[in-house]
C-alpha positions in Angstrom: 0.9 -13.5 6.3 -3.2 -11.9 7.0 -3.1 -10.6 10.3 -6.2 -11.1 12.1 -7.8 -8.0 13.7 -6.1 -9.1 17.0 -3.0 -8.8 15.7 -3.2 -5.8 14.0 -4.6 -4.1 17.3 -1.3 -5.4 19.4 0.8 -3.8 16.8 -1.3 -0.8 16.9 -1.5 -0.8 20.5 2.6 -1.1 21.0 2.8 1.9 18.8 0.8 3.5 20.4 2.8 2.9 23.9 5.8 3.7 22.1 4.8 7.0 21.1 3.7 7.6 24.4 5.9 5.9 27.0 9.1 5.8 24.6 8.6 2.2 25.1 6.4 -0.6 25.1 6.0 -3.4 27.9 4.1 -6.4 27.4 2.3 -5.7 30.9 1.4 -2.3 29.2 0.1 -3.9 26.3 -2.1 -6.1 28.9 -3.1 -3.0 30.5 -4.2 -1.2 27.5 -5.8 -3.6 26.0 -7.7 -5.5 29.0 -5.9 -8.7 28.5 -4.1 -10.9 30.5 -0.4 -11.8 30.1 -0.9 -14.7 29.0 -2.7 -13.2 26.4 -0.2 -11.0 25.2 2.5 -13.6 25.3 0.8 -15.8 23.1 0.1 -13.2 20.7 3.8 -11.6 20.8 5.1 -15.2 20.0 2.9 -15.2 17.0 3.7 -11.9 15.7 7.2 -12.8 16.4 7.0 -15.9 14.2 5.4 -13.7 11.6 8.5 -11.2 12.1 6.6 -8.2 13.1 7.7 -7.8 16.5 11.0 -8.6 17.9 12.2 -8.5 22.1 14.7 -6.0 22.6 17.6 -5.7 24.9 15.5 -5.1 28.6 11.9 -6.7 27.3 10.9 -4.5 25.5 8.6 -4.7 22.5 10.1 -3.6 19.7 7.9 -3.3 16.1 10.0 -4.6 13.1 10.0 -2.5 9.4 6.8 -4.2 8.4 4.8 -4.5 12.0 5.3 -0.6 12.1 4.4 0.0 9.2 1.3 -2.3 9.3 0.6 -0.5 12.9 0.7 3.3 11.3 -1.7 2.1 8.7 -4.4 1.0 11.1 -3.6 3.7 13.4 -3.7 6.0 10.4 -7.7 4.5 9.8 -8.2 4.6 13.1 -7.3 8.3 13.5 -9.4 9.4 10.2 -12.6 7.6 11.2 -12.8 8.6 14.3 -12.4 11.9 13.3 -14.8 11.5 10.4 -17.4 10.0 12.6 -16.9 12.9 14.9 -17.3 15.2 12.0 -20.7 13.8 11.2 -21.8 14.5 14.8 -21.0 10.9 16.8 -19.6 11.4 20.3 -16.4 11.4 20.6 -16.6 7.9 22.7 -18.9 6.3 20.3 -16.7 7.7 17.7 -13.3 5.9 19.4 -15.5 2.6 19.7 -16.5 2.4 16.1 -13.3 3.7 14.5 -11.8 0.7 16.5 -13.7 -1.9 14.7 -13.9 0.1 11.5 -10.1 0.4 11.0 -9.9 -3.6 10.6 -12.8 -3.9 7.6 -13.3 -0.8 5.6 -12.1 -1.5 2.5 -9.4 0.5 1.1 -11.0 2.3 -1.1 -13.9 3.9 1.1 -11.3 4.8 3.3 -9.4 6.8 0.6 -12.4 9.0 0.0 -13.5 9.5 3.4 -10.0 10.7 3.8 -10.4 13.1 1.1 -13.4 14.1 2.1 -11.5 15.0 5.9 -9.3 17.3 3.7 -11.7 18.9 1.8 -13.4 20.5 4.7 
């Protein structure tokens, strides 16, 4: 299944919470995200159906095999471009912003080489 951009920001986003919190809560994915909880129980349901989240024993989100590893890889862009916009002299909130929609579109192989352009310098 092709996540939409939507998606593949929740999954980012309860990684995210996870690797900050230790765990993520649907109302901390509505916080995060400015979204209501409606909101993020439609989309949970979804990417339930799809098999990339699942509810765990005390409500808690909980990213399956292939929503975490779905989640690292747009985190992954996210953390590269942001870090390559800042490189090329973008504010660090401008940077955040952009990398944001970038992460979803760049195409995989102009991604690779501004990767290995990051570990070149």
């Amino acid at each position: 299944m092709k996540l939409q951009e939507s998606g593949e920001n929740y999954l980012e986003t309860i990684l995210i919470l996870e690797q900050k919190n230790g765990i993520a809560r649907s109302v901390d994915v509505a916080n995060e995200l400015n979204v209501s909880k409606p909101s993020v129980s439609r989309a949970v349901s979804v990417l339930k159906t799809a098999g990339y989240v699942e509810i765990g024993a005390i409500n808690q989100l909980v990213l399956t095999t292939s929503g975490r590893e779905i989640a690292k890889r747009i985190y992954e862009r996210h953390c590269i471009l942001k870090e390559y916009l800042i490189s090329i002299g973008v504010s660090e909130k401008v940077a955040a912003e952009d990398a944001c929609r970038m992460e979803h579109v760049v195409s995989d192989e102009s991604f690779q080489c501004i990767k290995s352009l990051l570990k070149k310098s």
